[in-house]
TORPA-4810 file (N, C-alpha, C, O; in nm, 3 decimals):
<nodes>
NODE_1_21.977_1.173_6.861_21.850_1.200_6.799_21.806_1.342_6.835_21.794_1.380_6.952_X
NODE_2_21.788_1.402_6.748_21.681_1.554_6.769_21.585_1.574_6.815_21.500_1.490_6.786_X
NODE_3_21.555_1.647_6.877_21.400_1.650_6.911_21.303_1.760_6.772_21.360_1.827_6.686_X
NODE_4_21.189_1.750_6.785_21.149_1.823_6.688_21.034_1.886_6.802_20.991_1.815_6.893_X
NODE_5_20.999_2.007_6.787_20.929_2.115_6.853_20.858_2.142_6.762_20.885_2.186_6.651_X
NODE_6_20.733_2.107_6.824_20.634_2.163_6.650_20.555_2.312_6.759_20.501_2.324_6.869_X
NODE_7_20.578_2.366_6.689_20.468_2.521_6.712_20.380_2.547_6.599_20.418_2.579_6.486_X
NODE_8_20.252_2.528_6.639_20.148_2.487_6.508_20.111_2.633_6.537_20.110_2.712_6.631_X
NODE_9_20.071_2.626_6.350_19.989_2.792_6.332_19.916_2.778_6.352_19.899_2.669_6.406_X
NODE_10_19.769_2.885_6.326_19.645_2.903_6.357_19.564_2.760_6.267_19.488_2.679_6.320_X
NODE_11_19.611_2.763_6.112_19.589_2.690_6.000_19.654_2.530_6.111_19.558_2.498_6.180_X
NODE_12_19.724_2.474_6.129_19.760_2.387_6.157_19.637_2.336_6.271_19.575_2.230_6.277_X
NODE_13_19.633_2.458_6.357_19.509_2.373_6.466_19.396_2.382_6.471_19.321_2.328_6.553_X
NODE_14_19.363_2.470_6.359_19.208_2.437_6.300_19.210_2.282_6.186_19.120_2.204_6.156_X
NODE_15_19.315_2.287_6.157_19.298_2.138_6.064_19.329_2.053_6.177_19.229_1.986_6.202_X
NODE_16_19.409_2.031_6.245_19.409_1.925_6.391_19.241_1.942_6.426_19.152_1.871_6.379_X
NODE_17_19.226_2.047_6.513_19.100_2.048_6.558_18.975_1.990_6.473_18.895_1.916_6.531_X
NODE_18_18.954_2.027_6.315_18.884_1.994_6.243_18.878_1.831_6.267_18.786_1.790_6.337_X
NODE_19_18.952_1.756_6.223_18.979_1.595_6.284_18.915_1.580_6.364_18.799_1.538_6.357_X
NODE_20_18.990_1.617_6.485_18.930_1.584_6.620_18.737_1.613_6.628_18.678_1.540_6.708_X
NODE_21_18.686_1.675_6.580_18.547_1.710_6.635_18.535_1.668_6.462_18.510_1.774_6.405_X
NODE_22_18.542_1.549_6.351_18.453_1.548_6.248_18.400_1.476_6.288_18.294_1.531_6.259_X
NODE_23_18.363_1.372_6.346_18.206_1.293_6.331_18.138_1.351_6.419_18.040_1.279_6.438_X
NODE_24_18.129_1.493_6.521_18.069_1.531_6.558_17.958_1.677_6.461_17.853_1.730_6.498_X
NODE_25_18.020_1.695_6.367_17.944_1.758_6.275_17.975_1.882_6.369_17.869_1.925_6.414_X
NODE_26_18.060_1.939_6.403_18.113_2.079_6.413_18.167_2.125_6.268_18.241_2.056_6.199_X
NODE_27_18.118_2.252_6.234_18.127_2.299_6.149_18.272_2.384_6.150_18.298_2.432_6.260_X
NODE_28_18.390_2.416_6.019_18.473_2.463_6.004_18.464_2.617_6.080_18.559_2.632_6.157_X
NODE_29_18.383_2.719_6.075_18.361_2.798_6.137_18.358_2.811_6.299_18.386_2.906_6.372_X
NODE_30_18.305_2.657_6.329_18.293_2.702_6.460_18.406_2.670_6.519_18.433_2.737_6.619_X
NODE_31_18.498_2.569_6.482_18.635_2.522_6.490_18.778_2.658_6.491_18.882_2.683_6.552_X
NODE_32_18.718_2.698_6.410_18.787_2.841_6.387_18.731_2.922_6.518_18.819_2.926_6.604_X
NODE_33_18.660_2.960_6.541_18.578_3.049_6.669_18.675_2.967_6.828_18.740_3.013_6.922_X
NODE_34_18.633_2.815_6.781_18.660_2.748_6.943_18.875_2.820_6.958_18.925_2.882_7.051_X
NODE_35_18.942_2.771_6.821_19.061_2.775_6.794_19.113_2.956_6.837_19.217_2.972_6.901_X
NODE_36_19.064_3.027_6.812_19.046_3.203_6.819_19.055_3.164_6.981_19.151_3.166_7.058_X
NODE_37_18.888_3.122_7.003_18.894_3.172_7.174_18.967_3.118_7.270_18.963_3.174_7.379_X
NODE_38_19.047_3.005_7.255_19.129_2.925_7.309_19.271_2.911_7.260_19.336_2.807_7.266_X
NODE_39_19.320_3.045_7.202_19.423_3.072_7.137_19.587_3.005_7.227_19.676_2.969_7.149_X
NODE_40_19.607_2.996_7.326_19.694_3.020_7.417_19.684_2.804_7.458_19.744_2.729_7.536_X
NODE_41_19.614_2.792_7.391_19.579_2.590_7.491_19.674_2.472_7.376_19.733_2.478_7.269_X
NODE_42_19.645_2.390_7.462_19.726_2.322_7.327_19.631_2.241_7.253_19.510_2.263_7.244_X
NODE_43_19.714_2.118_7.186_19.606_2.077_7.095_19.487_1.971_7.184_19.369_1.936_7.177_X
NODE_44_19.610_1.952_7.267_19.528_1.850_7.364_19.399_1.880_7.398_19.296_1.817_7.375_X
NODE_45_19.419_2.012_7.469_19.286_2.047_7.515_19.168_2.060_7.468_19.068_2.082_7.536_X
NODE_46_19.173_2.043_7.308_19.059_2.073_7.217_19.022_1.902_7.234_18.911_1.878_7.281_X
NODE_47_19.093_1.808_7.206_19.048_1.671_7.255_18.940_1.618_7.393_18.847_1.539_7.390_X
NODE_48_19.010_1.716_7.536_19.004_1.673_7.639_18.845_1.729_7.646_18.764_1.682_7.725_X
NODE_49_18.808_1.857_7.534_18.701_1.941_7.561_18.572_1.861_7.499_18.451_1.858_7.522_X
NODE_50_18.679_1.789_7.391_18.552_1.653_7.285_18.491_1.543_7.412_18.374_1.507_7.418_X
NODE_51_18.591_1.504_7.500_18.570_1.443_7.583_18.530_1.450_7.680_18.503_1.341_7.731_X
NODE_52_18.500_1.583_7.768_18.395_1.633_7.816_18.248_1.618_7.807_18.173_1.583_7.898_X
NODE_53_18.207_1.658_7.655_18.110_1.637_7.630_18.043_1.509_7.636_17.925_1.485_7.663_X
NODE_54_18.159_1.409_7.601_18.083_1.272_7.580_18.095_1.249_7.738_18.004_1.181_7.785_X
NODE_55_18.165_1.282_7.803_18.180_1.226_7.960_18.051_1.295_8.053_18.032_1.247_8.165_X
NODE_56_17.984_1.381_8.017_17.863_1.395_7.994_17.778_1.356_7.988_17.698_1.372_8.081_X
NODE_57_17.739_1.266_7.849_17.636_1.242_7.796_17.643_1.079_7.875_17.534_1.025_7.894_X
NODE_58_17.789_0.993_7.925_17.785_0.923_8.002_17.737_0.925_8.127_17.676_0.829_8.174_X
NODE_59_17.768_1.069_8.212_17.718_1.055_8.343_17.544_1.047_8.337_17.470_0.974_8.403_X
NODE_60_17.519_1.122_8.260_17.358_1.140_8.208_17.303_1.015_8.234_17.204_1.002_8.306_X
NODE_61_17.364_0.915_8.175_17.319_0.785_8.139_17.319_0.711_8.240_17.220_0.639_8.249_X
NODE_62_17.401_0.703_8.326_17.417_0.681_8.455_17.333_0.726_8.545_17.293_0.644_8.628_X
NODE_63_17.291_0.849_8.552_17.213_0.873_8.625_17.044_0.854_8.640_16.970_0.839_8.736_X
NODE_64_17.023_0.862_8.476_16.900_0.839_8.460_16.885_0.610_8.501_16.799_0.548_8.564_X
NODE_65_16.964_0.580_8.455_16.964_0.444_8.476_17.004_0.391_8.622_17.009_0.272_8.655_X
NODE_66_17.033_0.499_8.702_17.053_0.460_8.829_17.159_0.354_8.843_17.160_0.250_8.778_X
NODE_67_17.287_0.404_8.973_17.403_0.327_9.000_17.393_0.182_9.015_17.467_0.090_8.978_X
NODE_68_17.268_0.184_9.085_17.215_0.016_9.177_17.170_-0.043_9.037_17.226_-0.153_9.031_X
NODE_69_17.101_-0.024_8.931_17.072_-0.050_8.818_17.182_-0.100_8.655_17.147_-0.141_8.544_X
NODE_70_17.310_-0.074_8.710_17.397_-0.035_8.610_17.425_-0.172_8.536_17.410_-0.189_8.415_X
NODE_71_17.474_-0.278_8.638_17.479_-0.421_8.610_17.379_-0.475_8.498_17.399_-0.508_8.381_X
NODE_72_17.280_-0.473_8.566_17.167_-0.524_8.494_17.131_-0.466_8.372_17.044_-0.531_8.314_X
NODE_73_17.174_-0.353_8.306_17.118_-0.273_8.221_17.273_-0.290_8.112_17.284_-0.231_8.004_X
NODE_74_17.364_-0.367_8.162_17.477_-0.363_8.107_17.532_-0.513_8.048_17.590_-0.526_7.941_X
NODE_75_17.503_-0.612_8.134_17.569_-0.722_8.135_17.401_-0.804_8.052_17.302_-0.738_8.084_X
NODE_76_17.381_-0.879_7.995_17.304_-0.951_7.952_17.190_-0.905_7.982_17.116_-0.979_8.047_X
NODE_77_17.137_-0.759_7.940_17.042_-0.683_7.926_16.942_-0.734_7.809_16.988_-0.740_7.695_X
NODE_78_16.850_-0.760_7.823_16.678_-0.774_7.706_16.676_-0.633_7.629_16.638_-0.625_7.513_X
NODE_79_16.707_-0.556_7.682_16.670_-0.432_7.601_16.852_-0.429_7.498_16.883_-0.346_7.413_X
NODE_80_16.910_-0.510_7.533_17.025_-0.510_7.422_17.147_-0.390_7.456_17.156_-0.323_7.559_X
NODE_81_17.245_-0.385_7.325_17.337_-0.340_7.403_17.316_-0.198_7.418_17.227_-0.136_7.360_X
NODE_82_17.411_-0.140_7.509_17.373_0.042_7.518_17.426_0.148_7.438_17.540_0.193_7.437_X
NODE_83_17.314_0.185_7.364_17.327_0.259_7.239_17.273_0.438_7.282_17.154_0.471_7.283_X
NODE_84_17.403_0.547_7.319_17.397_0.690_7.351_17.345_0.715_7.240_17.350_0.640_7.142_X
NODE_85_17.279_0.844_7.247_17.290_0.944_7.142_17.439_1.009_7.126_17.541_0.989_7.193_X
NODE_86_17.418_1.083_7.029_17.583_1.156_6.987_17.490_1.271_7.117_17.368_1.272_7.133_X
NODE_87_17.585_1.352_7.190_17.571_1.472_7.236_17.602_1.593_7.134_17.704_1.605_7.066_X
NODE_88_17.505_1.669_7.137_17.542_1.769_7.100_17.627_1.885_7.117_17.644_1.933_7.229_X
NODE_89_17.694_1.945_6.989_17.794_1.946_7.023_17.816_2.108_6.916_17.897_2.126_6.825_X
NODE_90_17.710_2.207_6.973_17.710_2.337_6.896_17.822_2.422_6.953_17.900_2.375_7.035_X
NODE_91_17.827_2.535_6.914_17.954_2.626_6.947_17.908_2.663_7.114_17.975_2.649_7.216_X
NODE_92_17.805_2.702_7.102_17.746_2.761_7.247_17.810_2.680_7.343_17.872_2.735_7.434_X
NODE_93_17.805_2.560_7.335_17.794_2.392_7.409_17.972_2.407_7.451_18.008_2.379_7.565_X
NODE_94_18.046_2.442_7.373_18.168_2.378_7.313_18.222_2.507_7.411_18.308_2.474_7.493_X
NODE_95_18.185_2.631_7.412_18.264_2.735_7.432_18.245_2.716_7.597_18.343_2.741_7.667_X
NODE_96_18.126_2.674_7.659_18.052_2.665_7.767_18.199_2.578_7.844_18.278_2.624_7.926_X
NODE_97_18.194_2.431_7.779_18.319_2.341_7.829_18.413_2.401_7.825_18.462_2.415_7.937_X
NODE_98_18.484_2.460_7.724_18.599_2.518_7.714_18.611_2.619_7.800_18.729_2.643_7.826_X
NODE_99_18.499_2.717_7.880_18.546_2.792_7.916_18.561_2.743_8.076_18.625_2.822_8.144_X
NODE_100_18.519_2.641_8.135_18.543_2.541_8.234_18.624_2.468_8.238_18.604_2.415_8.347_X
NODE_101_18.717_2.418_8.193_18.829_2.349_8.134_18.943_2.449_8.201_19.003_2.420_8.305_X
NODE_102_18.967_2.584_8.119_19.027_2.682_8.164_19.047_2.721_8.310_19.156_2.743_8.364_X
NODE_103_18.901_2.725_8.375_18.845_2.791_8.493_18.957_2.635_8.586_19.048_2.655_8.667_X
NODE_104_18.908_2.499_8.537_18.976_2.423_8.639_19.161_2.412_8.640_19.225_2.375_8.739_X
NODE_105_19.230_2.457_8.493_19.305_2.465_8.496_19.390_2.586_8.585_19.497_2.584_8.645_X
NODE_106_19.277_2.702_8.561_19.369_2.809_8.645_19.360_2.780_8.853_19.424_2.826_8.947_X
NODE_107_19.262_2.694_8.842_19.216_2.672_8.971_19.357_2.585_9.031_19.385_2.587_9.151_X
NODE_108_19.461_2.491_8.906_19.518_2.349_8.921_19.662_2.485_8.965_19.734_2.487_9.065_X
NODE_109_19.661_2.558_8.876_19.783_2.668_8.884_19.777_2.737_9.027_19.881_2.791_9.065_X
NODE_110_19.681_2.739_9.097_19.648_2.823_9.220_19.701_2.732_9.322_19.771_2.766_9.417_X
NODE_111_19.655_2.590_9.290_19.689_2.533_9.409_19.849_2.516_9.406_19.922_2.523_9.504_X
NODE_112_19.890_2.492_9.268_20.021_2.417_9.288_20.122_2.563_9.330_20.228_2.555_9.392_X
NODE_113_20.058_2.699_9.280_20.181_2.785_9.342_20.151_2.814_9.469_20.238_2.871_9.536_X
NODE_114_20.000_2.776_9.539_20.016_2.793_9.699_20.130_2.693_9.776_20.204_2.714_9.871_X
NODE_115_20.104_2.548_9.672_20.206_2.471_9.774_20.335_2.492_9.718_20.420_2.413_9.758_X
NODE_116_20.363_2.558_9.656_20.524_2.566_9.624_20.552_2.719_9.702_20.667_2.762_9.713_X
NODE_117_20.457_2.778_9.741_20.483_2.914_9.847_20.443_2.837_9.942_20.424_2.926_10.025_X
NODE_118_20.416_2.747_9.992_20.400_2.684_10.123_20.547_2.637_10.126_20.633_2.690_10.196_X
NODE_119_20.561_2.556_10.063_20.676_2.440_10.086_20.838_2.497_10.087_20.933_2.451_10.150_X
NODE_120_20.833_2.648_9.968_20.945_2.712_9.992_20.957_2.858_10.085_21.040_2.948_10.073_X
NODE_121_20.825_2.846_10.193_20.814_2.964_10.305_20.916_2.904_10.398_20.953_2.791_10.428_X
NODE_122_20.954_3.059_10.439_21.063_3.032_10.514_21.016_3.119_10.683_21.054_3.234_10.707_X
NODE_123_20.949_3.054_10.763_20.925_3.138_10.868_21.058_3.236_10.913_21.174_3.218_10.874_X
NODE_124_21.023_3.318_10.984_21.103_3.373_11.045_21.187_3.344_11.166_21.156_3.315_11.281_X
NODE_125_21.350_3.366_11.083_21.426_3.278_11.186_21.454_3.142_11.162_21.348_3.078_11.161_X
NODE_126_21.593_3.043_11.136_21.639_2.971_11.098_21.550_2.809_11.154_21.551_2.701_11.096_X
NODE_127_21.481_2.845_11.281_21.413_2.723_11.379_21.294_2.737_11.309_21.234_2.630_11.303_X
NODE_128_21.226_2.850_11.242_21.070_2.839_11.219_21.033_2.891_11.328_20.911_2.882_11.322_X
NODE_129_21.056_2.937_11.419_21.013_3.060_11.514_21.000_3.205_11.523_21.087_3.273_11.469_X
NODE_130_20.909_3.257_11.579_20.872_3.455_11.483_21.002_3.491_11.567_21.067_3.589_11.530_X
NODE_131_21.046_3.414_11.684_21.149_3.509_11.773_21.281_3.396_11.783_21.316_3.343_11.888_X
NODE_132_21.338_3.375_11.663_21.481_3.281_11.697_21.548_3.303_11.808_21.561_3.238_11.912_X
NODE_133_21.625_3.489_11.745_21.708_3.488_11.868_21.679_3.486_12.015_21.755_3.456_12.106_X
NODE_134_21.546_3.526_12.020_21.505_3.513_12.203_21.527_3.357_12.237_21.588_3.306_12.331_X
NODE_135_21.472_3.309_12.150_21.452_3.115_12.216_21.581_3.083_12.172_21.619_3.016_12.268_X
NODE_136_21.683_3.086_12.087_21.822_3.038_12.108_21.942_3.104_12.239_22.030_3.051_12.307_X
NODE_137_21.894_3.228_12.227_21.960_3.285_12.385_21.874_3.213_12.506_21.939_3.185_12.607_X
NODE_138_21.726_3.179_12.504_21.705_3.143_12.610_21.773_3.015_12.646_21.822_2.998_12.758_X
NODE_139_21.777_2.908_12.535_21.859_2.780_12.507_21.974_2.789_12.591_22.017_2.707_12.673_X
NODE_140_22.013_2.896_12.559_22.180_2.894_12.563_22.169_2.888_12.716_22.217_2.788_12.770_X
NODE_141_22.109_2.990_12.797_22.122_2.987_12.911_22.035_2.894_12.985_22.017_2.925_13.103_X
NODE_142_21.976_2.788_12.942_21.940_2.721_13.030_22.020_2.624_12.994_22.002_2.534_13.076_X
NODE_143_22.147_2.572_12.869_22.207_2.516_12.914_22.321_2.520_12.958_22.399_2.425_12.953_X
NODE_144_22.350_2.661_13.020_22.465_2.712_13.133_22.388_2.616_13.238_22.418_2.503_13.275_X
NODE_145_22.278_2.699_13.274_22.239_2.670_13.405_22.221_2.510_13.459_22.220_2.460_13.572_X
NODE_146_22.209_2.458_13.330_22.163_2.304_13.342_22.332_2.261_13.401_22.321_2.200_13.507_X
NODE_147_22.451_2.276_13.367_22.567_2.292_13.325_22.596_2.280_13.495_22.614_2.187_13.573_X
NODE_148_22.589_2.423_13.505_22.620_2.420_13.651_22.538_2.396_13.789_22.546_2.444_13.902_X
NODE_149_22.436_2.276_13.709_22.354_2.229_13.815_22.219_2.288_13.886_22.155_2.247_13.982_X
NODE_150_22.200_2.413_13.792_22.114_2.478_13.832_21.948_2.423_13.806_21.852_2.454_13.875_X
NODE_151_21.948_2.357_13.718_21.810_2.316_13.647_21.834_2.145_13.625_21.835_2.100_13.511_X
NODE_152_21.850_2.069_13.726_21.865_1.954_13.687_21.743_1.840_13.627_21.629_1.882_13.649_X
NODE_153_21.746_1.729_13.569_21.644_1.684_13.484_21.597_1.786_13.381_21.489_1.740_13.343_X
NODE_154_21.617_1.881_13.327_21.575_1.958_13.256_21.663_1.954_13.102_21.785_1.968_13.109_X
NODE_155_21.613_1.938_12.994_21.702_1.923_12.868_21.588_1.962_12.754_21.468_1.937_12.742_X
NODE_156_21.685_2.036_12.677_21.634_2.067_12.520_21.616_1.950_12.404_21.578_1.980_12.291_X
</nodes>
């Protein structure tokens, strides 16, 4: 079986993107603007950025309804079931997430090449010591000396 590699044009991920944000009433223009300034992301990320917003307008809800409160306001609630507003969802709003999205991704790139320069640092010297050869010559001769009885109970 083949694989198929799609590399979408500009036209391709403004019509993806368009999808993704229509019942939010983002306008073709601004889709085009978000698609421009986020030229380099994939399609995903225009999703993950829809989902931001609403993950949002959830914590909101949460907070104003208080954690200790959540049960009760959820499970066989009098005031009925829980009905959000849509969040809004203008270019300003959109570019704001997106440009945080980015900020945590380059933050995700920072860490993972510190630990891959952590994990493939090589101290100095084959032991991880700044001075190998001093502490392997010292080795050596204390286990002459151990050898010929000089340092007994004593071992590396």
């Amino acid at each position: 079986m083949e694989k198929y590699y799609w590399n979408p044009t500009r036209e391709d991920r403004v019509g993806v993107c368009m999808g993704i944000f229509s019942e939010d009433g983002v306008s073709k223009h601004d889709v085009e603007q978000l698609v421009d300034r986020f030229m380099g992301q994939s399609i995903d990320f225009f999703g993950a950025l829809r989902a931001r917003v609403y993950d949002d307008a959830v914590r909101e809800f949460v907070q104003n309804t208080g954690f200790e409160n959540m049960g009760k306001r959820l499970v066989n609630s009098r005031e009925g079931p829980v009905s959000l507003p849509k969040p809004q969802m203008d270019i300003r709003t959109l570019m704001m997430y997106g440009d945080a999205l980015v900020e945590e991704q380059e933050n995700v790139k920072r860490v993972q090449l510190a630990d891959q320069y952590l994990d493939g640092a090589a101290l100095a010297g084959e032991t991880g010591s700044s001075m190998p050869e001093a502490i392997r010559e010292a080795k050596r001769k204390m286990e002459m000396q151990q050898q010929s009885g000089g340092l007994s109970g004593f071992s590396w």
